[in-house]
N, C-alpha and C positions, 0 to 999 in steps of 0.2 A: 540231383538227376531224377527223372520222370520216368519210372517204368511201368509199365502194361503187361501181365504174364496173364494169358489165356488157356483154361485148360476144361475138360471136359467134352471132347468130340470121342466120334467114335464111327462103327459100322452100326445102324439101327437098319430092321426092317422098315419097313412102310406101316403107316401107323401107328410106331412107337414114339417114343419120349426121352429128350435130352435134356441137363440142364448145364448149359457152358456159365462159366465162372471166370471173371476177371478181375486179379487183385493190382492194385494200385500202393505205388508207395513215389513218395518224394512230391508230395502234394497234400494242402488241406483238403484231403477227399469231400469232405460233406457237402463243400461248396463249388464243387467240379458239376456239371454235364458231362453223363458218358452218353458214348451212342455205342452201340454195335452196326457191324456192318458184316454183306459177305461181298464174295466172289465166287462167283462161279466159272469153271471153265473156259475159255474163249468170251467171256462176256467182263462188262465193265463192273466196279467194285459197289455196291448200291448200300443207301442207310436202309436197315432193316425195324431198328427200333431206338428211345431215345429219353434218356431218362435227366429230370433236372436236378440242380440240388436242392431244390424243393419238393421231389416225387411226384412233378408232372410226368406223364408219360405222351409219348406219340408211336404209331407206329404206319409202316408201310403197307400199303392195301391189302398186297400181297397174303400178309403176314394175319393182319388184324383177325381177332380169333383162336387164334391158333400159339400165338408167341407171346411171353410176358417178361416185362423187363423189372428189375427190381433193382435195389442196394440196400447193402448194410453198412451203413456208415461206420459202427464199430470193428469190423473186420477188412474195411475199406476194399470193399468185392462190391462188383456191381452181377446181374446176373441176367443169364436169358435163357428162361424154360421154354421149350419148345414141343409141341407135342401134336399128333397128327402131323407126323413128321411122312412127308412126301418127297417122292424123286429128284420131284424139279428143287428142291432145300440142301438136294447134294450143294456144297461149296467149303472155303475156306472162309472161319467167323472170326470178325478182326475186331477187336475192343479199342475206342478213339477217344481221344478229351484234347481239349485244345488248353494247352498249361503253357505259361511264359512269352508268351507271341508264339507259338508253334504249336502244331497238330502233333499229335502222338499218338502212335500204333503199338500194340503189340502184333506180338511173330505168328497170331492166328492159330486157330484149333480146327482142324480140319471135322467133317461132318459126313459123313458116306450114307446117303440111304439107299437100301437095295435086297433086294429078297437074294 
């Protein structure tokens, strides 16, 4: 079985720094794609950034600058620092890999920024 546990959101002001963390078990991680994604409020679920199991990265315009996606293959965590952390980045941060013919979510780490 394939799980996804997301942890590391929180309340940040405006202009601080997070660094959310998603471990992975029930998978040869090293050879997985993870992506991160959020959700925001009332709006549709968007990829935000996008890691291979080679350590290509891509990310969301949005984002670019500002977010960095990584893994540790030996702790089988992928990760997304985020920093110049702004209003509009409030959401819920969901960690995804597509394992088995199926897409896989974790339960998201919520993200609040707000003075």
């Amino acid at each position: 079985q394939v799980e996804l546990v997301e942890s590391g959101g929180g309340l940040v002001q405006p202009g601080g720094s997070l660094r959310l963390s998603c471990a992975a078990s029930g998978i040869n991680f090293s050879i997985y794609n993870m992506d991160w994604y959020r959700q925001a409020p009332g709006k549709q679920r968007e990829l935000v950034a996008g890691i291979t199991g080679g350590g290509s990265t891509n990310y969301a315009d949005s984002v670019k600058g500002r977010f960095t996606i990584s893994r540790d293959n030996a702790k089988n965590t992928v990760y997304l620092q985020i920093n110049s952390l702004k209003p509009e980045d409030t959401a819920v941060y969901y960690c995804n890999t597509a394992a088995f013919g199926s897409s896989v979510w974790g339960q998201g780490t919520q993200v609040t920024v707000s003075s």
